[in-house]
C-alpha positions as CSV (number, residue, x, y, z in Angstrom):
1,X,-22.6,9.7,-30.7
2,X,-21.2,11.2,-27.5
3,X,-18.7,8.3,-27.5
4,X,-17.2,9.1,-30.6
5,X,-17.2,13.1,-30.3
6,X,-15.3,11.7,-26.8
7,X,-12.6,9.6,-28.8
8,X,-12.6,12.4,-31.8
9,X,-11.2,14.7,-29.4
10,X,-8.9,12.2,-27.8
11,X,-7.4,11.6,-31.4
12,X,-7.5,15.2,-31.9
13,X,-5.3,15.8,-29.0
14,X,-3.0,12.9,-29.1
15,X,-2.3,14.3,-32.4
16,X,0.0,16.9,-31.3
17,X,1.6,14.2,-29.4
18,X,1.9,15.4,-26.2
19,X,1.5,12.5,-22.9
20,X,0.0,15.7,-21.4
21,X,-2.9,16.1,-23.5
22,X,-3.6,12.2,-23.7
23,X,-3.8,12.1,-19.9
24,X,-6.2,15.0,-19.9
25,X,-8.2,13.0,-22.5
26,X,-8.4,9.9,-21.0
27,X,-9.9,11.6,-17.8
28,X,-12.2,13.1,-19.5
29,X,-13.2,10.4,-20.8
30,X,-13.3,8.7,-17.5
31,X,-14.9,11.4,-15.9
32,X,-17.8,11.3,-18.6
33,X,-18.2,7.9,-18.4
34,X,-19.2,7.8,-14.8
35,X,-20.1,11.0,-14.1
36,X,-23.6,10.6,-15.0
37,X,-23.9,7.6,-12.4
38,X,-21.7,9.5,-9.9
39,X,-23.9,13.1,-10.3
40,X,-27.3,11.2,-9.9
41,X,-25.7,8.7,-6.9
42,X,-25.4,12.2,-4.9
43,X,-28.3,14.1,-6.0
44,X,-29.7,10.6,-4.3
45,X,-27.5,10.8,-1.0
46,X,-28.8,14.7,-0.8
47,X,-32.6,14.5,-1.3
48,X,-32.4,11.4,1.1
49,X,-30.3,14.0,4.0
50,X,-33.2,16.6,3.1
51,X,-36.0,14.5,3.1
52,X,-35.0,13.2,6.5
């Protein structure tokens, strides 16, 4: 479901055509797609440097 809201609003925006837009989409769509491994790969990394 969050996929397709993702690729809705790519559509949406590559609707008015502009390579601006798409680029912003796709890295948004990049970003989403690893941020969730990213964000928790550096909470990680910081409780490790407080624990120690």
């Amino acid at each position: 479901m969050w996929l397709r809201s993702q690729l809705s609003l790519i559509s949406c925006l590559s609707y008015f055509n502009d390579p601006r837009f798409a680029k912003v989409a796709l890295v948004i769509l990049l970003l989403g797609s690893v941020d969730l491994s990213v964000y928790s790969s550096v909470a990680f990394e910081k409780d490790d440097s407080r624990s120690t």
